[in-house]
C-alpha positions in Angstrom: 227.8 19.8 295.8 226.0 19.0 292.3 227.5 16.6 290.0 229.6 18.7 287.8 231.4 20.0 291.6 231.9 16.1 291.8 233.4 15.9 288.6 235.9 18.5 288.7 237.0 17.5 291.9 237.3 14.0 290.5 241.2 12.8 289.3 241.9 11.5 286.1 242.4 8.1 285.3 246.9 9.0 285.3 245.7 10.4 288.3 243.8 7.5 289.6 246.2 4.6 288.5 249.1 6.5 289.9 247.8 6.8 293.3 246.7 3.0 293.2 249.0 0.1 295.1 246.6 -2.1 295.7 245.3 -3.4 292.3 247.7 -1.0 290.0 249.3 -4.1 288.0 245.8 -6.3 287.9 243.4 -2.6 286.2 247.1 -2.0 284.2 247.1 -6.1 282.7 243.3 -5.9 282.1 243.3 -2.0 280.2 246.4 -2.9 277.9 244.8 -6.1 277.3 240.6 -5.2 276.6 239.7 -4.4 272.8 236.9 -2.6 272.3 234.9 -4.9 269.6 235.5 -3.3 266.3 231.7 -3.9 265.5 231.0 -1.5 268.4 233.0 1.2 267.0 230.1 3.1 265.1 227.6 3.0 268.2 230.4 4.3 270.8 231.1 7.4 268.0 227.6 8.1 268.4 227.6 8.0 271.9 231.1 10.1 271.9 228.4 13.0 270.1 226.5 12.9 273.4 228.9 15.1 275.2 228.6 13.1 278.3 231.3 12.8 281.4 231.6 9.7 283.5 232.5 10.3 287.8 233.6 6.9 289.0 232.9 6.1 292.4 236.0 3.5 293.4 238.7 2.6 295.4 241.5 0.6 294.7 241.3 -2.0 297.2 238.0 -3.0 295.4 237.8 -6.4 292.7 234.9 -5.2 291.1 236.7 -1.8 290.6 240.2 -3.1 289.3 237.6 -5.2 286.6 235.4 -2.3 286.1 237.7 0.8 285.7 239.7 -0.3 283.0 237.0 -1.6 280.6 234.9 1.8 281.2 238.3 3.4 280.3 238.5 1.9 277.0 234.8 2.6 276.5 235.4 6.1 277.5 238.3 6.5 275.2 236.6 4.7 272.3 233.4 7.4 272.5 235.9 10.4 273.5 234.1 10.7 277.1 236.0 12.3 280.3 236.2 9.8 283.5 236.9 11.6 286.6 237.4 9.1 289.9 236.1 10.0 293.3 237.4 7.7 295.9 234.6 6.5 297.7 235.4 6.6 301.1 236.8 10.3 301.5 233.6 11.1 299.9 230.3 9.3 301.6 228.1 12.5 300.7 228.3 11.2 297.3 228.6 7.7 297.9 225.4 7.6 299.8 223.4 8.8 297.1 224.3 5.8 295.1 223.6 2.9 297.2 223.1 0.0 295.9 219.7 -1.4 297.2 219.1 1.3 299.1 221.9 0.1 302.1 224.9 -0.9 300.4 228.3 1.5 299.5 229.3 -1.0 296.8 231.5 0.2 294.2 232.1 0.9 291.8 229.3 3.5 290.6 229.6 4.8 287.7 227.6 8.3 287.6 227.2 9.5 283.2 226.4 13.5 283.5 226.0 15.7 280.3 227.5 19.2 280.0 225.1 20.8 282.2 225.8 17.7 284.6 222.7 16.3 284.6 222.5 12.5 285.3 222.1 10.7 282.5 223.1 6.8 283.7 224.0 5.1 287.0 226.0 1.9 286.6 227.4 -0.3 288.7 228.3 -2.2 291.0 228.4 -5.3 288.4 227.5 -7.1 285.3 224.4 -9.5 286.1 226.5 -12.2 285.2 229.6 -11.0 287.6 226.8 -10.7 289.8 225.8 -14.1 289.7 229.5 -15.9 289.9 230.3 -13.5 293.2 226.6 -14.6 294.4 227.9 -18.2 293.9 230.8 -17.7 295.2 229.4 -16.3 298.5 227.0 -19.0 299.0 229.6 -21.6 299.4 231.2 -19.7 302.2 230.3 -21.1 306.0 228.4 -18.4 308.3 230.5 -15.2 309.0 230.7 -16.5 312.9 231.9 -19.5 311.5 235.8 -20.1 312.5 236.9 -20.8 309.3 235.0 -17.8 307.5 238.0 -15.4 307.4 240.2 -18.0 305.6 237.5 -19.0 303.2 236.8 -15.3 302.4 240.3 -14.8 301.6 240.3 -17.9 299.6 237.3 -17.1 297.1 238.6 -13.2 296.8 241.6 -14.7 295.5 240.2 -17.2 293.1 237.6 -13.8 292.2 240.8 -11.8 291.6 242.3 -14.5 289.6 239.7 -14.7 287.1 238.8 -11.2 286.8 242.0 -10.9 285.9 242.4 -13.8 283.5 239.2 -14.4 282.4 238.4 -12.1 279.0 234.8 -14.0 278.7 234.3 -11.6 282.0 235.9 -8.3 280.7 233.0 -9.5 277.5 230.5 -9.3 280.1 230.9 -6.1 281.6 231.4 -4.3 278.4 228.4 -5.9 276.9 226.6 -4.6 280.3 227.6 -1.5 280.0 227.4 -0.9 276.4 223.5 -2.0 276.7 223.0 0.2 279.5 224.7 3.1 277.7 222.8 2.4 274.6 219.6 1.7 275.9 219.7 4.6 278.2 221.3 7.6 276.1 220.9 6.9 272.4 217.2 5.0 272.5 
């Protein structure tokens, strides 16, 4: 399938957030609560007159998605761009030509097409700086063989949740990441 086949079999973010359980109220608290910076208003217009599409490679049980999704949401909606979701693991052919350093399904991946749906932009998994506090996090972990690995995992994915979800110096971060890219990449 080409990318515009991916896009129209993609659902719409109604679409999307009904289907979620998982992190339904977490994307919901961070997409009413996210502004767009007013200063940014005039470069995301310009961007809107690209005529591009975004397909969002996610899923809902994913951290990095329910901080992701909603900021590219308002970013989509503040340029007038169409977000289609494709959930990643019902759709590997597509997934797997987005890896992230060559081995890894992370998500989420978002792919910006134009009308004719070439690729304009890949984004994604994370913000360098999300990067870095997951890399952080990870490194205080024991080894995964370790007994108390699982219980330490599920410790720093909540305290990773947590401030995702709290934590509007973060939402800052990936919008500034992906305003940048978007900038840097379509309108330069």
């Amino acid at each position: 399938m080409n990318l515009n086949q991916w896009f129209d079999k993609g659902m719409t973010p109604e679409e999307y957030i009904e289907y979620m359980s998982v992190h339904k109220e977490n994307t919901e608290t961070i997409r009413k609560s996210f502004r767009v910076p007013q200063e940014d208003v005039e470069v995301l217009n310009r961007l809107g007159e690209q005529s591009l599409r975004v397909i969002a490679i996610t899923e809902d049980w994913c951290g990095d998605a329910m901080l992701n999704i909603p900021i590219l949401l308002k970013v989509a909606e503040a340029a007038n761009v169409d977000v289609r979701m494709i959930l990643r693991d019902e759709n590997l052919e597509l997934m797997d030509q987005y890896l992230t350093n060559g081995t890894s399904r992370a998500i989420p991946i978002f792919i910006f097409i134009d009308q004719e749906g070439k690729e304009k932009l890949v984004w994604g998994p994370r913000a360098p700086m999300v990067k870095k506090i997951v890399d952080d996090e990870r490194a205080k972990l024991p080894p995964k063989d370790h007994e108390l690995f699982p219980e330490k995992q599920k410790e720093m994915i909540q305290r990773l949740t947590s401030q995702y979800t709290k934590d509007k110096g973060v939402w800052l971060e990936v919008y500034e990441s992906l305003k940048t890219s978007l900038v840097q990449n379509i309108l330069m």
